[in-house]
C-alpha positions as a Markdown table, in Angstrom:
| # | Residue | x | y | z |
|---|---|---|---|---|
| 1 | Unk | 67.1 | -34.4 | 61.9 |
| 2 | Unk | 68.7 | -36.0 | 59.1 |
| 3 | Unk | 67.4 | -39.5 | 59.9 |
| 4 | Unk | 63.4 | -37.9 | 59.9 |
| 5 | Unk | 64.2 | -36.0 | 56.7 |
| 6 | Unk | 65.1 | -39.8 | 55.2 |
| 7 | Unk | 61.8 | -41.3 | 57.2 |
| 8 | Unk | 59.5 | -38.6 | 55.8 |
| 9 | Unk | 60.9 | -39.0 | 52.0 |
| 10 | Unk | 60.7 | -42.5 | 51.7 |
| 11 | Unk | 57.1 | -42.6 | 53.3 |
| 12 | Unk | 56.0 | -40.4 | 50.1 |
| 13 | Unk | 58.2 | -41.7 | 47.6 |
| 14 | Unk | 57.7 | -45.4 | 48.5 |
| 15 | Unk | 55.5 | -47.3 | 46.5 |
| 16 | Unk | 54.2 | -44.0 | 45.0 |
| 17 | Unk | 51.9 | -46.4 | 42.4 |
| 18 | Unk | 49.9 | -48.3 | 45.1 |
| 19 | Unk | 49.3 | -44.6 | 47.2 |
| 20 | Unk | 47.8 | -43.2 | 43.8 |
| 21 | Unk | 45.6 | -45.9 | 43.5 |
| 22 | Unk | 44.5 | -45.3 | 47.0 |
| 23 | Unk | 43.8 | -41.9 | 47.0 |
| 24 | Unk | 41.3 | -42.3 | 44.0 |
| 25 | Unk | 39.6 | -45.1 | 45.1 |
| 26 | Unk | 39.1 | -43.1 | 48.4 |
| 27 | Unk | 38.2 | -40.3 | 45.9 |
| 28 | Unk | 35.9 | -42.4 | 43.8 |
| 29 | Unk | 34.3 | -43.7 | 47.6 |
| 30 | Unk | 33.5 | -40.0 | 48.8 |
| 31 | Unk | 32.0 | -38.8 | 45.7 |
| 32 | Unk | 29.7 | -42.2 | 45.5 |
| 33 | Unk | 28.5 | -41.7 | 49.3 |
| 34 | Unk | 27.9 | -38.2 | 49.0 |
| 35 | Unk | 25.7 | -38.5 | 45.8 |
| 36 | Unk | 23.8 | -41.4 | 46.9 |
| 37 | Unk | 22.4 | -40.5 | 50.3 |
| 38 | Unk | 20.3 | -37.8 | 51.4 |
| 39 | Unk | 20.5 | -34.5 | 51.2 |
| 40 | Unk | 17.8 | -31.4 | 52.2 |
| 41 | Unk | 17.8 | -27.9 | 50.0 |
| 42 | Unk | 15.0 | -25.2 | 49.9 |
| 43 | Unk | 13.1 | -24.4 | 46.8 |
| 44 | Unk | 11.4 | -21.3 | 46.5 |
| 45 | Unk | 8.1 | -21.9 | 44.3 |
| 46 | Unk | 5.5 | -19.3 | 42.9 |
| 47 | Unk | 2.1 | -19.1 | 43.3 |
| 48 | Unk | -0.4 | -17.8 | 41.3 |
| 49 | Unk | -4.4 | -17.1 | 42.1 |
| 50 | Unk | -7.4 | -17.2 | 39.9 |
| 51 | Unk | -10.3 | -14.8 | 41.1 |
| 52 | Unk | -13.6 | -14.4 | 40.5 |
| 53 | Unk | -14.9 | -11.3 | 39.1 |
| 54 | Unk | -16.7 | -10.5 | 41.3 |
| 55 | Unk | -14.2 | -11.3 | 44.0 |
| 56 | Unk | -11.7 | -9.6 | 45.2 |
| 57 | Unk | -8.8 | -10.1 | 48.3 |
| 58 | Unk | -8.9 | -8.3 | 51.4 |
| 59 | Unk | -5.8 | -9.3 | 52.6 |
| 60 | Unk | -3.1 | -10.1 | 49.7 |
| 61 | Unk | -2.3 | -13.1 | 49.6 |
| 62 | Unk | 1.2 | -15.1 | 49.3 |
| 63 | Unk | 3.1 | -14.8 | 46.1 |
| 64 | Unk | 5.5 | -17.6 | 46.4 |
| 65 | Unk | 5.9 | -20.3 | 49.5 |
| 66 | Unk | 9.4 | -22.0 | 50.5 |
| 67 | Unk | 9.5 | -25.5 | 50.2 |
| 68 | Unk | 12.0 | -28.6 | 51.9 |
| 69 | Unk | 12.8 | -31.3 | 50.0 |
| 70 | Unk | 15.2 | -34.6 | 50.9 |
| 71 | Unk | 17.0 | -36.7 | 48.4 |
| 72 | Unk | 20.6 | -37.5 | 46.8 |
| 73 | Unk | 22.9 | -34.5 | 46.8 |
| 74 | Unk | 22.4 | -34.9 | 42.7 |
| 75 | Unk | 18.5 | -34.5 | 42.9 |
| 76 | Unk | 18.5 | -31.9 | 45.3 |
| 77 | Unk | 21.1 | -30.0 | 43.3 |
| 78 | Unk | 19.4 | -30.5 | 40.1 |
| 79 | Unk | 15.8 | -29.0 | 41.6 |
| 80 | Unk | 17.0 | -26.8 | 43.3 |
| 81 | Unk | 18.9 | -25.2 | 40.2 |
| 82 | Unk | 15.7 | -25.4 | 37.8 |
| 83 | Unk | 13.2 | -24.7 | 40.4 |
| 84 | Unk | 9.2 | -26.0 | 40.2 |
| 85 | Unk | 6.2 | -24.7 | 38.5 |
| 86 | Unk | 4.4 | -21.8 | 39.8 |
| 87 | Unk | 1.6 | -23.5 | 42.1 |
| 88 | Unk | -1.7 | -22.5 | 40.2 |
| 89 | Unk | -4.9 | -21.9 | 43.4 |
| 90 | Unk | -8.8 | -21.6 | 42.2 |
| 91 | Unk | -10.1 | -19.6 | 45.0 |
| 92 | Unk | -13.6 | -20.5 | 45.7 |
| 93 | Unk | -16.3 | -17.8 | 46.8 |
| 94 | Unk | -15.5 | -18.5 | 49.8 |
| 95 | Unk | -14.7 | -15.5 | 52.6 |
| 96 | Unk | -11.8 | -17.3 | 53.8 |
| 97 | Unk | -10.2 | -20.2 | 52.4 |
| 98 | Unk | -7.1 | -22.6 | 53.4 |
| 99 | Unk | -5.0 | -24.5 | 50.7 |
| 100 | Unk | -2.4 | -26.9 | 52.4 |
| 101 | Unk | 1.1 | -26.5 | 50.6 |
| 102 | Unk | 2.0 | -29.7 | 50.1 |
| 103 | Unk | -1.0 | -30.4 | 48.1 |
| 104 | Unk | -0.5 | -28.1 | 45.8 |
| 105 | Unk | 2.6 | -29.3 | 43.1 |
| 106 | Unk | 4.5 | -32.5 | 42.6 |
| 107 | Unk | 7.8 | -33.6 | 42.8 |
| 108 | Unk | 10.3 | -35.3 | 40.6 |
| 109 | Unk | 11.3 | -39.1 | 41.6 |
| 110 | Unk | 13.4 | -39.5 | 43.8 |
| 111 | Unk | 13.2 | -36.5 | 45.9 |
| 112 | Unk | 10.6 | -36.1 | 48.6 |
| 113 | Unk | 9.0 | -33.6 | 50.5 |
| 114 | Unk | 10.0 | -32.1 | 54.2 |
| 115 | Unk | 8.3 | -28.9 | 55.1 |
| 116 | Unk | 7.2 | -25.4 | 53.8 |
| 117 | Unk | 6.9 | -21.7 | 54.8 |
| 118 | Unk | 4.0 | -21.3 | 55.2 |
| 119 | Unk | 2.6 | -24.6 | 55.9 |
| 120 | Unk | -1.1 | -23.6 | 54.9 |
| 121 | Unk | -1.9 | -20.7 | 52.4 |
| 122 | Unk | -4.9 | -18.6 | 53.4 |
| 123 | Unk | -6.5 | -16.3 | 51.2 |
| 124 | Unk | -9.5 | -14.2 | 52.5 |
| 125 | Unk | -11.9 | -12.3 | 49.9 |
| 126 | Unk | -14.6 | -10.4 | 50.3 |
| 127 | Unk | -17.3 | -8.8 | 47.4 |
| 128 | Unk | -15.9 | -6.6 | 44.9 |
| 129 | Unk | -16.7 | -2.4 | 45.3 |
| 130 | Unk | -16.2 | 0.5 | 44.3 |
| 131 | Unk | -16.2 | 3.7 | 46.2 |
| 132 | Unk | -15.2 | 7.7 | 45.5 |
| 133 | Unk | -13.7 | 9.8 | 47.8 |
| 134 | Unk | -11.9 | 12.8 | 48.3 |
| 135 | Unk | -8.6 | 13.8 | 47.6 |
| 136 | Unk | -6.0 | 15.3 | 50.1 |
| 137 | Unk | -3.2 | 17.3 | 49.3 |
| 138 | Unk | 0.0 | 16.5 | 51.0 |
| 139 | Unk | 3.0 | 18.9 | 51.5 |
| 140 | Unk | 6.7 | 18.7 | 52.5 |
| 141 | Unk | 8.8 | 21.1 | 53.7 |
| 142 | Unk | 8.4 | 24.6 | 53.8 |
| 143 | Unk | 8.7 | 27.7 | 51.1 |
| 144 | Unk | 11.3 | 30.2 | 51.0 |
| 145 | Unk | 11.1 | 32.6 | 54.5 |
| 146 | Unk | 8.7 | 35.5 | 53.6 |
| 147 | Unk | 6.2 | 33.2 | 52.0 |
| 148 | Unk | 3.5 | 30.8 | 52.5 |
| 149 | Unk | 0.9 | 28.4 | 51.0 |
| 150 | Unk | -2.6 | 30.3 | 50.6 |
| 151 | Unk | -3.9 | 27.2 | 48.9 |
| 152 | Unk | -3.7 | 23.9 | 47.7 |
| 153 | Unk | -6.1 | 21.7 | 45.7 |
| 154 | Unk | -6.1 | 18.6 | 43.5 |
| 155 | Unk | -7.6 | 18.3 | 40.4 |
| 156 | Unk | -9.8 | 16.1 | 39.9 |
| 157 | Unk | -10.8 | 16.6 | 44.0 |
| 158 | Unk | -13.0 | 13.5 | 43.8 |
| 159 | Unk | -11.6 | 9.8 | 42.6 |
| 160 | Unk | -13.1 | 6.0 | 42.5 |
| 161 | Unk | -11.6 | 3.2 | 44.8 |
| 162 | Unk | -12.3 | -0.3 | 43.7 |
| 163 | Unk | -10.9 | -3.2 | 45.9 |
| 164 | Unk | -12.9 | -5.3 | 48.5 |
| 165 | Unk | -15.8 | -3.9 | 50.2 |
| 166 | Unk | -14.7 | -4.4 | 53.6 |
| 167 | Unk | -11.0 | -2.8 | 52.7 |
| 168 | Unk | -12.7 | 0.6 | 51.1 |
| 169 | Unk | -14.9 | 0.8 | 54.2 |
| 170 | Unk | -12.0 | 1.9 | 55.9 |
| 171 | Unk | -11.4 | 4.5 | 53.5 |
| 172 | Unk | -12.5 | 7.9 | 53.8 |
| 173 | Unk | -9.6 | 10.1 | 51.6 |
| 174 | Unk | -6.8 | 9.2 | 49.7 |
| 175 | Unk | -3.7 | 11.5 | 49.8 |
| 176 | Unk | -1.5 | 12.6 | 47.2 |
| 177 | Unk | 2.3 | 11.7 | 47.0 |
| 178 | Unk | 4.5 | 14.4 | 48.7 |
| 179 | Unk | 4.7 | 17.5 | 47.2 |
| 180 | Unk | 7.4 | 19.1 | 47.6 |
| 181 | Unk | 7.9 | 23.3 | 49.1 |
| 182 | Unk | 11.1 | 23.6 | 49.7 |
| 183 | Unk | 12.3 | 27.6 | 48.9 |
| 184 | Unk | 9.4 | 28.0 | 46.6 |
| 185 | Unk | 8.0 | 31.4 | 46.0 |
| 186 | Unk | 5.6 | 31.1 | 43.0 |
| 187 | Unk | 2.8 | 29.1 | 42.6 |
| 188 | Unk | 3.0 | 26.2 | 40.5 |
| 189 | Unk | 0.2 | 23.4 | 38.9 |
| 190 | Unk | 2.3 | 20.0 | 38.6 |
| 191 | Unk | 0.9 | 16.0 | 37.9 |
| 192 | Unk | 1.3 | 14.1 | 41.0 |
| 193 | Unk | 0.2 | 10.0 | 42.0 |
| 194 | Unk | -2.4 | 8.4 | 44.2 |
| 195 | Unk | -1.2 | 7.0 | 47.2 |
| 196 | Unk | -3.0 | 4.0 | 47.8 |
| 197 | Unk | -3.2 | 1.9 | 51.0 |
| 198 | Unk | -2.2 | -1.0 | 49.3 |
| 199 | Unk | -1.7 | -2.7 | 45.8 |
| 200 | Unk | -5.1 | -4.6 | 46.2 |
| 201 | Unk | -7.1 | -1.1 | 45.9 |
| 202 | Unk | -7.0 | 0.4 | 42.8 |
| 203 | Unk | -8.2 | 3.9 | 41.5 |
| 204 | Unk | -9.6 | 5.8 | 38.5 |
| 205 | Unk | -7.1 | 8.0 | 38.0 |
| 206 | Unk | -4.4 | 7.2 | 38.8 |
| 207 | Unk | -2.1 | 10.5 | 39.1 |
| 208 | Unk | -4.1 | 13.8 | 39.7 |
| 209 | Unk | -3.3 | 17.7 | 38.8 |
| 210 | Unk | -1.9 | 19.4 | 41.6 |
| 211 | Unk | -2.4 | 23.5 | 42.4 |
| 212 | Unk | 0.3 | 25.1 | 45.0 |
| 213 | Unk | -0.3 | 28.5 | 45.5 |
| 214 | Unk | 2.1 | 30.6 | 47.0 |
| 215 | Unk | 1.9 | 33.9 | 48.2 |
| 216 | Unk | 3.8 | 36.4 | 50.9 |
| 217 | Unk | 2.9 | 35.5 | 54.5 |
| 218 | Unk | 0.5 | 38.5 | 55.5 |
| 219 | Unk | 2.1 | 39.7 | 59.2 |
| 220 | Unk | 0.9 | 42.7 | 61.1 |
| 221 | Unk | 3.0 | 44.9 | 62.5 |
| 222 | Unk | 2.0 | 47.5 | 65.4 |
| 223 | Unk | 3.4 | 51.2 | 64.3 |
| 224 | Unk | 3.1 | 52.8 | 67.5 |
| 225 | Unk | 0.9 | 55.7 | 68.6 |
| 226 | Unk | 0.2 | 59.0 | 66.2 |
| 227 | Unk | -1.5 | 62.4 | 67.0 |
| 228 | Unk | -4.9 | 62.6 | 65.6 |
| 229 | Unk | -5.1 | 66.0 | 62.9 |
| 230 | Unk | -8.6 | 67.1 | 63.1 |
| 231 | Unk | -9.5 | 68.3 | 60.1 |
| 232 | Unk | -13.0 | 71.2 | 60.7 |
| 233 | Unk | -15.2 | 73.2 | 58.4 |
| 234 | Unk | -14.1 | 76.5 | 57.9 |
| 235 | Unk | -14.5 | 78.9 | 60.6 |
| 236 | Unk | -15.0 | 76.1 | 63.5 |
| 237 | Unk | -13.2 | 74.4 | 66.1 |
| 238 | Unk | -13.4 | 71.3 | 68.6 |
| 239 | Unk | -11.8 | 69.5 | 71.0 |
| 240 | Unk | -12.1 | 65.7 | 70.3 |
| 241 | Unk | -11.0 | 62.5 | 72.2 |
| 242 | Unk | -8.4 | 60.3 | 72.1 |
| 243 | Unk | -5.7 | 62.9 | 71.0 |
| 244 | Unk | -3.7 | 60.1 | 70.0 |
| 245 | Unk | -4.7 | 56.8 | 68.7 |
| 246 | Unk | -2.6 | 52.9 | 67.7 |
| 247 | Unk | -1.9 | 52.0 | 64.3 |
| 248 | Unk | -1.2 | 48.5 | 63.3 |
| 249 | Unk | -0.4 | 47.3 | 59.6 |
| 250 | Unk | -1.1 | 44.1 | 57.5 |
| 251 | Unk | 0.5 | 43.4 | 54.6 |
| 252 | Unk | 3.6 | 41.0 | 53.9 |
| 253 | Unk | 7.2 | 40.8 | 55.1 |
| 254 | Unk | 8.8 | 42.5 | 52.8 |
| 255 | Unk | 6.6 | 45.2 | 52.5 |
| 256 | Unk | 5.9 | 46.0 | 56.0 |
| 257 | Unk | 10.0 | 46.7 | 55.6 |
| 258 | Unk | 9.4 | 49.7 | 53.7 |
| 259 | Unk | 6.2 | 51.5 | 55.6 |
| 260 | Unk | 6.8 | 55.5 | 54.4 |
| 261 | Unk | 5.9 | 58.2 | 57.3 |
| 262 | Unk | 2.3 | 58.4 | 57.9 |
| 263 | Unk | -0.1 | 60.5 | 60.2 |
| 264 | Unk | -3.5 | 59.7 | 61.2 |
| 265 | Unk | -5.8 | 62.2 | 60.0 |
| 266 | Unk | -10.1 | 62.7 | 61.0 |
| 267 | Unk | -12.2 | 64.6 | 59.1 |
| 268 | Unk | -15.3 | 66.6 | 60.5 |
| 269 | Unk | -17.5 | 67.4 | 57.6 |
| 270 | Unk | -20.3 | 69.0 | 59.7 |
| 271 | Unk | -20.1 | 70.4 | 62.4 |
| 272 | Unk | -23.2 | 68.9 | 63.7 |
| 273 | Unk | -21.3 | 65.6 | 64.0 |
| 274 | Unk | -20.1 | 63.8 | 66.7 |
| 275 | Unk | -17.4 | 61.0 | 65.6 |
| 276 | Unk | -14.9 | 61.5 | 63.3 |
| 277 | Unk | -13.4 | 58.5 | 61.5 |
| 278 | Unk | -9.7 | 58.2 | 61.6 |
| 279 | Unk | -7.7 | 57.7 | 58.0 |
| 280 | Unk | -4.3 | 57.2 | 57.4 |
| 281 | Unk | -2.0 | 58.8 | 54.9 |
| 282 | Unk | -0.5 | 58.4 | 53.0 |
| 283 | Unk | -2.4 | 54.6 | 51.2 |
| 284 | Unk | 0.5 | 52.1 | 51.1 |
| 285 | Unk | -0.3 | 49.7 | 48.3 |
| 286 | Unk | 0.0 | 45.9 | 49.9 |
| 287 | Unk | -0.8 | 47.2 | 53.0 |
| 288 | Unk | -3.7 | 47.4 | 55.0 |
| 289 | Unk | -4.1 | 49.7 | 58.3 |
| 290 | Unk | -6.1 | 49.7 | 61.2 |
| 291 | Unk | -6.1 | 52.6 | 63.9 |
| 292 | Unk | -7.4 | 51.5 | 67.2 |
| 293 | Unk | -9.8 | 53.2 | 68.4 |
| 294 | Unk | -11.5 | 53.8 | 64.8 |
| 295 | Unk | -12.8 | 57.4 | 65.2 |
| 296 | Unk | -12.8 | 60.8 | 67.9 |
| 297 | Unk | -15.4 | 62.0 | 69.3 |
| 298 | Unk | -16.3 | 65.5 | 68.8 |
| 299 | Unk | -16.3 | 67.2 | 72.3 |
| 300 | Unk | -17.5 | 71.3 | 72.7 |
| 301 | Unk | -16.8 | 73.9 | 70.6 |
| 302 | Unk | -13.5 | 76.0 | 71.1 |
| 303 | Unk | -15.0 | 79.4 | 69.2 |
């Protein structure tokens, strides 16, 4: 062990000058070759468009393309640091039109070009439109139990698209944003946006007035069956059919919770008559009854 301890010391210790020198020639060597020969980055380069008026896209086009490039690791570093200039397309009148990358910007001496994504940039237009069209209100979620929406409506209920002709063809409504329900029990008015298909349609306006309202669900509720109370001018009496008749209520949840005692009552005002229209008693307010079947009818005399 000792004698390797001894072999491994003098290796590093002897000639220590001529080893320094070594090392940062073979330093200086590696740095040399790996700034002189090639290297390949990616550049990521903007692009811009210039329309026509009375153009517009149907498809939206690519906002920035990745480019290749090959050169010395200095180059490379140094472009791909700064970056190029946004590549600047006139887009002819043209319903579809292809624009080759690599003929679209120039690069720096000494660095070259290797590929792109996309190769080709194709930007389709069509004629410039404008359409209106009605407005949809869209919900989420639910309002507190007992309750329900009776209505819903936007304000204004008619707006104008403008985009390509060919893209608003396909357009028949435009919803709102959600609008949120959850555990509401009031009606509210609040500003909501547009939802558009995509950025290349634009509207007039942009956010419309929304109306929720909000009311208790309406629910009917069977009562059960009641005796009919004939009610007969003075002095007279009748038999009548059914003796007993269904009563079913309509009014909300909460209400129907707190139905007082009623009884069905008819009323013969002649005696000459031979229906008598079944009413019940007492009048709930918020609630609405029905008695199935609606009146009696008046059978013979009993005096």
């Amino acid at each position: 062990m000792a004698k390797v301890r001894e072999f491994i010391v003098a290796a590093v210790t002897q000639n220590i000058r001529y080893k320094l020198v070594a090392l940062c020639l073979a330093i200086t060597l590696f740095a040399l070759v790996n700034t002189t020969r090639n290297h390949v980055g990616w550049v990521r380069v903007g692009v811009t468009y210039s329309l026509d008026s009375e153009r517009a896209f149907v498809v939206e086009p690519p906002a920035f393309v990745e480019v290749s490039v090959r050169g010395s690791w200095r180059r490379v570093k140094q472009l791909t640091e700064e970056g190029l200039d946004p590549v600047r397309i006139k887009v002819p009148a043209e319903s579809t039109s292809d624009f080759t990358v690599r003929d679209q910007f120039t690069l720096p001496p000494g660095v070259e070009f290797v590929s792109s994504d996309p190769r080709t940039l194709r930007v389709e237009t069509d004629r410039s439109s404008e359409k209106s069209v009605k407005v949809v209100v869209k919900l989420e979620g639910l309002p507190k139990q007992g309750y329900e929406v009776t209505n819903a409506t936007a304000s204004p209920a008619v707006v104008k698209l403008s985009g390509a002709e060919s893209v608003l063809a396909r357009i028949s409504e435009i919803a709102t944003a959600p609008v949120r329900l959850d555990e509401r029990t009031e009606s509210a008015t609040e500003v909501t946006k547009l939802q558009l298909p995509n950025e290349l349609v634009r509207t007039l306006p942009e956010s419309v007035s929304v109306k929720i309202d909000v009311g208790e669900r309406v629910v009917e509720k069977e009562l059960g069956t009641f005796e009919v109370k004939l009610t007969t001018p003075p002095g007279t009496s009748f038999d009548f059919s059914p003796q007993k008749v269904r009563v079913l209520a309509r009014g909300s949840g909460l209400a129907l919770q707190s139905i007082p005692k009623i009884s069905v009552h008819a009323n013969l005002t002649a005696a000459t008559d031979k229906e008598a229209l079944c009413t019940v008693k007492p009048a709930v307010p918020g609630i609405s009854f029905e008695v199935v079947p609606t009146s009696v009818v008046i059978k013979q005399s009993t005096r």
